[in-house]
C-alpha positions as CSV (number, residue, x, y, z in Angstrom):
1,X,-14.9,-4.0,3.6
2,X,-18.5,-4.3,2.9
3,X,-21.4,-2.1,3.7
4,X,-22.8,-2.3,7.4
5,X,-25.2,-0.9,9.7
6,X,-25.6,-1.9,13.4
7,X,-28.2,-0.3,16.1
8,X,-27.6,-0.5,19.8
9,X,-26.1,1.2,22.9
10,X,-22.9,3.1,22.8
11,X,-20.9,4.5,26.0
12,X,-17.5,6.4,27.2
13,X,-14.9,3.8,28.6
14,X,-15.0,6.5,31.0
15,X,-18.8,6.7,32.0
16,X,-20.0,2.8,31.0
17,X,-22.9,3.4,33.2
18,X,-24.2,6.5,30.7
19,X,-25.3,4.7,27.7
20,X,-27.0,5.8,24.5
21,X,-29.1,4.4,21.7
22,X,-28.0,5.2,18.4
23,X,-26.9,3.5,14.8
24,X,-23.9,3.1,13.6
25,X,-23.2,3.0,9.6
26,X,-20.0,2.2,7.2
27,X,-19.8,2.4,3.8
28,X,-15.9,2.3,2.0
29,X,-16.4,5.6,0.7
30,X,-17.7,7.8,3.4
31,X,-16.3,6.1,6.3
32,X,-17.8,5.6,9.9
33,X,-20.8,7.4,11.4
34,X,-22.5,6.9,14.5
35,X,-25.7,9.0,15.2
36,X,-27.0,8.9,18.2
37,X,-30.6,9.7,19.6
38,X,-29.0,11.7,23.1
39,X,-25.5,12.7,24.2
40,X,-22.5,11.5,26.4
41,X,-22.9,15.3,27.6
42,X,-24.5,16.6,30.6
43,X,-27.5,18.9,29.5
44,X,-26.0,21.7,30.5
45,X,-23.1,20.8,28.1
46,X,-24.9,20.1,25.0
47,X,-22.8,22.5,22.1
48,X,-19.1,21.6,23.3
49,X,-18.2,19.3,20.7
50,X,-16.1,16.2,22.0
51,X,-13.2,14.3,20.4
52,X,-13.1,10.6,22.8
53,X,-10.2,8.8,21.9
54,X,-12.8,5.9,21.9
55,X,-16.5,4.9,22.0
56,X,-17.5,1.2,23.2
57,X,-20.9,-0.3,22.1
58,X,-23.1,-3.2,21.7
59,X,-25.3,-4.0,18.8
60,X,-28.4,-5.1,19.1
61,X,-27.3,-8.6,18.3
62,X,-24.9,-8.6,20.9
63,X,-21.5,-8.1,18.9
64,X,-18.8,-5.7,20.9
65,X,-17.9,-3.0,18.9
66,X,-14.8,-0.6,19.6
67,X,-14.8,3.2,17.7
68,X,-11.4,4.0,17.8
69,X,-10.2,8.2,17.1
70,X,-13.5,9.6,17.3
71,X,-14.9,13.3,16.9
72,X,-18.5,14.7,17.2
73,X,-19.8,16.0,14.0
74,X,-22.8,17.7,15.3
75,X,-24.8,18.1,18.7
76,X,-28.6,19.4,18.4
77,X,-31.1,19.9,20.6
78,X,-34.9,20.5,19.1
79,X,-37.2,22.2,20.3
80,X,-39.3,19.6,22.3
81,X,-35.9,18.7,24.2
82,X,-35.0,15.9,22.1
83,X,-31.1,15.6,21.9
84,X,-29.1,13.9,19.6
85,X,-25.8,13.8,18.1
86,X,-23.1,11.8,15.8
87,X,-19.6,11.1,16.4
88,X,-17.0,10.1,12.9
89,X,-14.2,7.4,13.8
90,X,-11.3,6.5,12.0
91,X,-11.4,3.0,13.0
92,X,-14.0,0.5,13.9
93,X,-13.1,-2.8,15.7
94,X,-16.5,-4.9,15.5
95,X,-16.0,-8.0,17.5
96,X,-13.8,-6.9,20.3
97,X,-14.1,-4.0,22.9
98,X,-10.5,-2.2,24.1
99,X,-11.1,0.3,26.9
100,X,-8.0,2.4,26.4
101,X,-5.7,2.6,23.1
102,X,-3.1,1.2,24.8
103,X,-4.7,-2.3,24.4
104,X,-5.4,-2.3,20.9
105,X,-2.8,-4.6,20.1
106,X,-3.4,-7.9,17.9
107,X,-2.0,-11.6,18.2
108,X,-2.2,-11.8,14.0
109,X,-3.6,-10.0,11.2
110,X,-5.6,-11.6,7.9
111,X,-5.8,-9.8,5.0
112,X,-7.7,-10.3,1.6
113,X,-6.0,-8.2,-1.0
114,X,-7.9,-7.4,-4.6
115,X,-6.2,-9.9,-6.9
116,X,-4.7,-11.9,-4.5
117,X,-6.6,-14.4,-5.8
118,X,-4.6,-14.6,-9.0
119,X,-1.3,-13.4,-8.1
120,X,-1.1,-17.0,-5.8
121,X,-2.8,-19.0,-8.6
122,X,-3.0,-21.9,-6.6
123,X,-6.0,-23.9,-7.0
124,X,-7.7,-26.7,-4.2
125,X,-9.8,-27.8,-7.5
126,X,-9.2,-31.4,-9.6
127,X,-11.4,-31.3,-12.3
128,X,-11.5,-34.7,-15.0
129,X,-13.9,-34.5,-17.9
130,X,-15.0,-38.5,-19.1
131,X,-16.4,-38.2,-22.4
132,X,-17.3,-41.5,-23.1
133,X,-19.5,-41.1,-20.1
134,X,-20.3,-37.3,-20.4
135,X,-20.0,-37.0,-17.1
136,X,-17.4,-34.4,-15.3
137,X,-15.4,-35.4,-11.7
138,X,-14.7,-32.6,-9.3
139,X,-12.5,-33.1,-6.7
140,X,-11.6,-30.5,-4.0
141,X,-9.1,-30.6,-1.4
142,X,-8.1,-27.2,0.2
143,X,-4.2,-26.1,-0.2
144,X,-2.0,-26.4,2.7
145,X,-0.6,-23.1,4.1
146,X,2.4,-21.8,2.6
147,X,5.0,-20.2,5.2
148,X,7.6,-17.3,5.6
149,X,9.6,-16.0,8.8
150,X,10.5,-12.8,7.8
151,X,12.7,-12.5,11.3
152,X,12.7,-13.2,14.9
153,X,9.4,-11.5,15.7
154,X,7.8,-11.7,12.0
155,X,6.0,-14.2,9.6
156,X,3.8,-14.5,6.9
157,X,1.6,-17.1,5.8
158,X,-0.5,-17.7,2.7
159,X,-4.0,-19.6,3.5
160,X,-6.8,-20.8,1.6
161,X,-10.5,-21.0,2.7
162,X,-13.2,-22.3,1.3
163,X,-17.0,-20.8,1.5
164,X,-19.3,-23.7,0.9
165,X,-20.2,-26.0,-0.4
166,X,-24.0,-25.6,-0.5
167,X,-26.5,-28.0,-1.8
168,X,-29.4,-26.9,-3.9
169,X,-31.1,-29.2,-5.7
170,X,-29.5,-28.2,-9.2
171,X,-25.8,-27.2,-8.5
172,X,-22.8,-27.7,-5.6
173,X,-21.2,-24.3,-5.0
174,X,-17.3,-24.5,-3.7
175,X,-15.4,-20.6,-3.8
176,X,-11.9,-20.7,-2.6
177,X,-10.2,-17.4,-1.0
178,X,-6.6,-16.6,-0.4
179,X,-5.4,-14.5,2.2
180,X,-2.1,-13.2,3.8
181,X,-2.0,-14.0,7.4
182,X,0.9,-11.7,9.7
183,X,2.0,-13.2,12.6
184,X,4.2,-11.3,15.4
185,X,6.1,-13.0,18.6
186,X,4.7,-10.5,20.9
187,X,1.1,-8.3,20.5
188,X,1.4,-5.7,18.5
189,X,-0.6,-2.4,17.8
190,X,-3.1,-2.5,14.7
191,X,-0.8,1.0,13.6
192,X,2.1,-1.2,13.2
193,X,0.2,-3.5,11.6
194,X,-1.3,-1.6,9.4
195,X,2.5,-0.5,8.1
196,X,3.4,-4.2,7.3
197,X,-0.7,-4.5,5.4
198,X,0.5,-1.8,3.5
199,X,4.2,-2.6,3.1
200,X,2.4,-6.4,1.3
201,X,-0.1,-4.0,-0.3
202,X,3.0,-2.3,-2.2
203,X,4.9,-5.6,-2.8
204,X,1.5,-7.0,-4.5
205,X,0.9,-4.2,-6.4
206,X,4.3,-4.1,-8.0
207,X,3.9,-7.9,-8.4
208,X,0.5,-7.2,-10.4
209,X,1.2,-4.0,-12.1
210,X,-2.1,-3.0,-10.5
211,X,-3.5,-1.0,-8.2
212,X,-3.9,-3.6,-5.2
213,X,-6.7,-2.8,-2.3
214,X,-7.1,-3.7,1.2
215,X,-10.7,-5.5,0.8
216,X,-11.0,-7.2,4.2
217,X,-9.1,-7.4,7.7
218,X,-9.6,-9.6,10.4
219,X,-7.6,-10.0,13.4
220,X,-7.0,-12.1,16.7
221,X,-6.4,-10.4,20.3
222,X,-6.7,-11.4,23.6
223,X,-9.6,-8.6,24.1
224,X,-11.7,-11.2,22.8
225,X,-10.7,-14.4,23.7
226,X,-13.0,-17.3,24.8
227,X,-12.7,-21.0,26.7
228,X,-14.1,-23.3,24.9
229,X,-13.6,-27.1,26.2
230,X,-10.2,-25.6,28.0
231,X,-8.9,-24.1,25.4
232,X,-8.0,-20.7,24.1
233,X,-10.0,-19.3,21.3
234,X,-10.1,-16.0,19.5
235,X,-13.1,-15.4,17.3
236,X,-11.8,-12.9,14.5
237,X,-12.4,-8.7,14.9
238,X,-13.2,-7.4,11.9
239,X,-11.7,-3.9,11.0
240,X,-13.0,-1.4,9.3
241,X,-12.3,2.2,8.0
242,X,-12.6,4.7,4.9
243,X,-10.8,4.1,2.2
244,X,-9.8,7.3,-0.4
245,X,-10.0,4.5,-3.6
246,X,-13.3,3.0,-3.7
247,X,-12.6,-0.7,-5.9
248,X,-15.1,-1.7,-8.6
249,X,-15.3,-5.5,-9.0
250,X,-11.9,-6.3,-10.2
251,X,-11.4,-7.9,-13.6
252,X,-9.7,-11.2,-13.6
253,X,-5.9,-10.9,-14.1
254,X,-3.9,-13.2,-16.7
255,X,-0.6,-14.6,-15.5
256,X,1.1,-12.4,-18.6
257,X,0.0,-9.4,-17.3
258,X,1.7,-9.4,-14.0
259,X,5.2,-8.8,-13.3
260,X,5.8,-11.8,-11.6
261,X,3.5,-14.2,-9.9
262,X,3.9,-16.0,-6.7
263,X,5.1,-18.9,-9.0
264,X,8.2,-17.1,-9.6
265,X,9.3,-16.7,-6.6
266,X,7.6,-19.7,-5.1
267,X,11.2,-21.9,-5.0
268,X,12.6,-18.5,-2.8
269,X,9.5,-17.2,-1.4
270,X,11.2,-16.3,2.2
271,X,14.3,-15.1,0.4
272,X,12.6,-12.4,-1.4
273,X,10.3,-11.6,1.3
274,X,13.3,-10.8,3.9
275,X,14.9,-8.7,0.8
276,X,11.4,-6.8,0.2
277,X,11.4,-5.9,4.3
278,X,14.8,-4.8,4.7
279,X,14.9,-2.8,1.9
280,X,11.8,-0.5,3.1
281,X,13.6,1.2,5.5
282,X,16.4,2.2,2.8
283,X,14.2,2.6,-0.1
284,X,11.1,4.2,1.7
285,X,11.2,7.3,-0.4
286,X,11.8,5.7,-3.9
287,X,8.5,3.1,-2.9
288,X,6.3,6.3,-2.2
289,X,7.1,8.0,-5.5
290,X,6.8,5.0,-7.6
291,X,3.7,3.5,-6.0
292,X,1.8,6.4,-6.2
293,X,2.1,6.3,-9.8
294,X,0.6,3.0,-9.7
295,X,-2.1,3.9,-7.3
296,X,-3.1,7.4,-9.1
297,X,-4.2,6.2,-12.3
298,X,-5.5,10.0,-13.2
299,X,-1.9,11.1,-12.8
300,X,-0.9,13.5,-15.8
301,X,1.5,11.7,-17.9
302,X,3.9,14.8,-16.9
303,X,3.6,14.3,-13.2
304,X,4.2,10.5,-13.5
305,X,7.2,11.5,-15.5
306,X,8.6,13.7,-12.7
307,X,7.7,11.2,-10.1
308,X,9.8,8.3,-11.7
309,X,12.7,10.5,-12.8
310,X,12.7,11.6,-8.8
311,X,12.4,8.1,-7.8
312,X,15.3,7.2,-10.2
313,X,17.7,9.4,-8.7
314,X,16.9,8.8,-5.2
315,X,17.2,5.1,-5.9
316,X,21.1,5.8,-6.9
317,X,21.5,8.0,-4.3
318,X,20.7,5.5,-1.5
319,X,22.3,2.7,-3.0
320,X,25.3,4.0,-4.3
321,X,25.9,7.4,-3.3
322,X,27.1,9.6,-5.7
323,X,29.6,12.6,-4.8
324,X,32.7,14.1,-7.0
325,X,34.5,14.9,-3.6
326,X,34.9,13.8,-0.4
327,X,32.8,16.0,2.4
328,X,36.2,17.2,3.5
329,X,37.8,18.0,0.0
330,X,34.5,19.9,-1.3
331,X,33.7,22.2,2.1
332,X,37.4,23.8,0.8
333,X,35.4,24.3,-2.1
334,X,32.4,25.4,-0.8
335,X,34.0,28.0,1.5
336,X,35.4,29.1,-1.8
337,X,32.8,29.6,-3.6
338,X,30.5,31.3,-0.6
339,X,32.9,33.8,-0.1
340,X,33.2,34.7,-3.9
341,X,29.7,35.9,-3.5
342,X,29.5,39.8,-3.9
343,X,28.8,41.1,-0.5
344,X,26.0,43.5,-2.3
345,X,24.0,40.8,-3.5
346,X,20.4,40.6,-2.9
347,X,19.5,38.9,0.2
348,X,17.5,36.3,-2.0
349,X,20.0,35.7,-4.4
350,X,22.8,35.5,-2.1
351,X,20.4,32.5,-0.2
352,X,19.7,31.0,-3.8
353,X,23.2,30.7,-4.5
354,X,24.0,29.2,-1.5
355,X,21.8,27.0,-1.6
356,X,23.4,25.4,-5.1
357,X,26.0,25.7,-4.3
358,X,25.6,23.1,-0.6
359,X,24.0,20.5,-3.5
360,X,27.0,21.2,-6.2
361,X,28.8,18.0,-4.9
362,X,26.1,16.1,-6.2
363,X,25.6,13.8,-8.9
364,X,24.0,15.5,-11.7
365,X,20.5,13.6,-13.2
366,X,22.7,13.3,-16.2
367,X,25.1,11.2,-14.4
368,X,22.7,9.5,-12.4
369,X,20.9,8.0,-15.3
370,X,24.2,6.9,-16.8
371,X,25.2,5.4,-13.6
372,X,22.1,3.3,-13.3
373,X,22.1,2.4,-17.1
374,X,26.2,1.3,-16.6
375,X,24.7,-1.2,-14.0
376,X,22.2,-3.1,-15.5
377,X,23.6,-2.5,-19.0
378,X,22.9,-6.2,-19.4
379,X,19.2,-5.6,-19.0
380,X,18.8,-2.3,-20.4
381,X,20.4,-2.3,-23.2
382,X,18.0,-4.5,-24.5
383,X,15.5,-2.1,-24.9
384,X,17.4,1.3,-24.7
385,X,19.2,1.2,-28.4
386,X,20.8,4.5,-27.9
387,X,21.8,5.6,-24.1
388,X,23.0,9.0,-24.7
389,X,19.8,10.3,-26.8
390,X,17.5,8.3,-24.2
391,X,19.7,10.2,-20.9
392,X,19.1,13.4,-22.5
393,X,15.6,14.0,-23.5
394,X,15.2,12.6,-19.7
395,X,17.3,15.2,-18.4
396,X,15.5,17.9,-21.2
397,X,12.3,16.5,-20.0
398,X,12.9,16.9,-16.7
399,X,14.5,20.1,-16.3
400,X,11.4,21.5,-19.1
401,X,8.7,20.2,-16.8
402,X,10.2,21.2,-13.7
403,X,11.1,25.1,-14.7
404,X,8.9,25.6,-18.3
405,X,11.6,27.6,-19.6
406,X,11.3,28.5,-23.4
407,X,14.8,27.8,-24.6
408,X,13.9,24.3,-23.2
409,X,10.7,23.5,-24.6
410,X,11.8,22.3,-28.1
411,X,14.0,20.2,-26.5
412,X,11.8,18.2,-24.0
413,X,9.9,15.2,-25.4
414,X,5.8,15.7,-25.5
415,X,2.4,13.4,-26.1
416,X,3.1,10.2,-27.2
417,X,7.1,10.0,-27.1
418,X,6.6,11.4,-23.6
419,X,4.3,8.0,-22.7
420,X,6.9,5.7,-24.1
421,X,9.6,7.7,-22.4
422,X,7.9,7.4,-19.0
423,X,7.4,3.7,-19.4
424,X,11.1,2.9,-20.3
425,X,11.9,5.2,-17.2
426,X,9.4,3.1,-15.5
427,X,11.3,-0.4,-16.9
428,X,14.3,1.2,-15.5
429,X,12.8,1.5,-12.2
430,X,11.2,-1.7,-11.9
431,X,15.0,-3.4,-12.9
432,X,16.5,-1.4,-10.0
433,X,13.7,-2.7,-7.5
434,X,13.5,-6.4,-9.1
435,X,17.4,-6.7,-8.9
436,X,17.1,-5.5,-5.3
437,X,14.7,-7.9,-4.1
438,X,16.7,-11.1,-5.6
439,X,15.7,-11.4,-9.4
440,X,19.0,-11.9,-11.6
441,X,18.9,-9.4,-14.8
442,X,18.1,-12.8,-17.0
443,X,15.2,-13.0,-14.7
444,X,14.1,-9.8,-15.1
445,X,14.5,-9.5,-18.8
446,X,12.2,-12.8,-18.8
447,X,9.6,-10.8,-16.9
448,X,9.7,-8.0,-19.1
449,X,9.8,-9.7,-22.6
450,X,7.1,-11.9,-21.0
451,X,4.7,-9.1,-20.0
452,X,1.9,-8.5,-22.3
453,X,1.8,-4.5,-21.0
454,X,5.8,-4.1,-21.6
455,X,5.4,-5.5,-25.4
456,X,5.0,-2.2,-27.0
457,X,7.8,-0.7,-25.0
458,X,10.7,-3.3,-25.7
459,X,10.2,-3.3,-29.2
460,X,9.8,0.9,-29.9
């Protein structure tokens, strides 16, 4: 999402016969300004701030531009008479203009994603060297798409493009691009599409053990499609908005630092993706604890901790349950236990103790963690020599960091043990949401043992 600035005339969907000149600007960081020199107000209303669902323009250079969830930031009036005024948006669609939001609704979405690039690791290039003739042979043939149907209405494709080549005098420039391409049956809003952008977002970021960023998006609609020669074409809108992580110029990533890489899964590619989609709607809460450990990296080592521990035991939860009793046989229980309450307790106490006592039928951490370790003993085991010391300066840990009582704090696990515990937690995760997706527990123990990051940790 690079840098732009555009000048030209801007109007109300409303009121397309009241334009005003103005610029508008985007950078990543501090999102989407328009300023304009005059109002969409009267005069006499100059002062009450607006908030138009939506601002239409044209730039200068003719390109239809849609601001989509706007607000004015300020409205002035100097003293010559001169008005102006400037408007934020949470969205700008530059190639397309949608009169009500309604109609912003897409045919498909591309998406470049930071180390896309390397996660695919597939390559158009053939490259020979012939020493005896010092010469080198390049050879370039761009990759075929590579396609998934997710369901009925869903599908994903991976395709290549190629910028160039150019021909200066000296040197032949070829730079191949991969990007995920979403297809829906039916047109479908840019909100829901931005779910399943960031649902891939996740999937490549636990893919790459990095942070992965949304660096371009184009899409297709029928708000601007064009005949050409009898036939249907839609040039690409280009969306934009501000982004809370601003990415540098990302380092190349080695295969072994990854997870897994699209080679991997390349022989099941559909399989795993239909896993990876069904599971979000089961597994939403676990995904937002555990990616935003990955997408914080200024997370205190304690909060990360907290985060994956939570994660952990919502994981088991969802999956498996986890109760002593039945409902039926623990509300005898319950009733039990409310009415044991001394009828002169304090109001706050009486509400505290009721309120452990509706979550005493379930699972402790302590038997959470034993649970989860019980099921991929085959995996875990590996690298967790002693179970019951490793379950409890989790549950220490946890219950140290969560209250800070003294009579705990000798027992909970600090500075450097603490980093190694939270990435063996972290392994414990990753197993839970590997297995899941379709990786066997010999798969995953390949990914691990092969994982230049994970070295430290499987041999401590």
């Amino acid at each position: 999402m690079e840098n732009f600035e555009y000048k030209g005339l801007w109007w109300l969907p409303e009121r397309p016969e009241k334009t005003v000149t103005g610029t508008l600007r985007y950078t990543s960081s501090e999102g989407i300004l328009l300023e304009l020199v005059g109002s969409f107000n009267e005069i006499k209303d100059v002062g009450k701030m607006l908030s138009p669902e939506i601002i239409l323009g044209i730039s200068s250079d003719g390109k239809p531009i849609t601001l989509y969830k706007c607000f004015e930031k300020s409205s002035a009036r100097s003293y010559r008479g001169l008005l102006t005024s400037s408007f934020y948006a949470n969205l700008v669609f530059v190639g397309a203009h949608f009169q009500d939001a309604k109609d912003i609704k897409f045919k498909s979405m591309s998406v470049y994603y930071s180390y896309l690039d390397e996660w695919v690791g597939i390559s158009g290039f053939e490259i020979k060297q012939l020493w005896e003739g010092k010469g080198v042979v390049i050879r370039y043939k761009l990759p075929e798409p590579i396609r998934a149907d997710i369901s009925d209405k869903l599908g994903l494709e991976i395709n290549f493009h190629a910028i160039g080549p150019n021909f200066p005098f000296f040197q032949i420039n070829i730079e191949q691009k991969t990007e995920i391409k979403i297809i829906t049956s039916e047109d479908t809003s840019f909100e829901d599409y931005r779910k399943l952008i960031f649902q891939i977002r996740n999937l490549l970021t636990l893919a790459t053990m990095q942070s992965v960023q949304v660096l371009n998006i184009r899409g297709t609609t029928k708000a601007n499609q064009e005949m050409i020669d009898d036939e249907v074409y839609y040039p690409p809108t280009e969306i934009f908005y501000k982004q809370l992580y601003i990415p540098q110029e990302n380092q190349k990533l080695h295969r072994s630092e990854m997870l897994f890489s699209f080679r991997d899964i390349s022989d099941k590619f559909e399989y795993f993706l239909k896993n990876w989609f069904e599971n979000l709607g089961l597994f939403e809460p676990v995904y937002d604890l555990y990616f935003a450990t990955l997408h914080n990296p200024h997370m205190y080592i304690g909060n990360k901790f907290l985060n994956l521990v939570q994660a952990i035991e919502t994981f088991h939860r969802y999956r498996y349950g986890g109760k002593y009793l039945s409902d039926e046989e623990y509300k005898l229980i319950y009733n039990t236990l409310i009415n044991a309450i001394p009828k002169g307790a304090q109001k706050e106490l009486k509400e505290r103790l009721e309120e452990y006592i509706s979550y005493g039928n379930e699972f402790s951490l302590r038997k959470r963690m034993k649970k989860i370790i019980d099921i991929y003993q085959d995996l875990l085991n590996f690298f967790i020599e002693d179970r019951k010391s490793f379950i409890e300066k989790v549950v220490n840990t946890r219950n140290y960091l969560t209250h800070h009582s003294e009579d705990l704090k000798e027992r909970a696990v600090k500075g450097e043990d603490l980093y190694y515990l939270t990435q063996k937690l972290k392994i414990c995760l990753e197993t839970c949401l590997l297995n899941e997706m379709g990786f066997s527990l010999k798969d995953i123990r390949h990914l691990f043992t092969e994982n230049l990051n994970y070295q430290a940790e499987l041999i401590k």
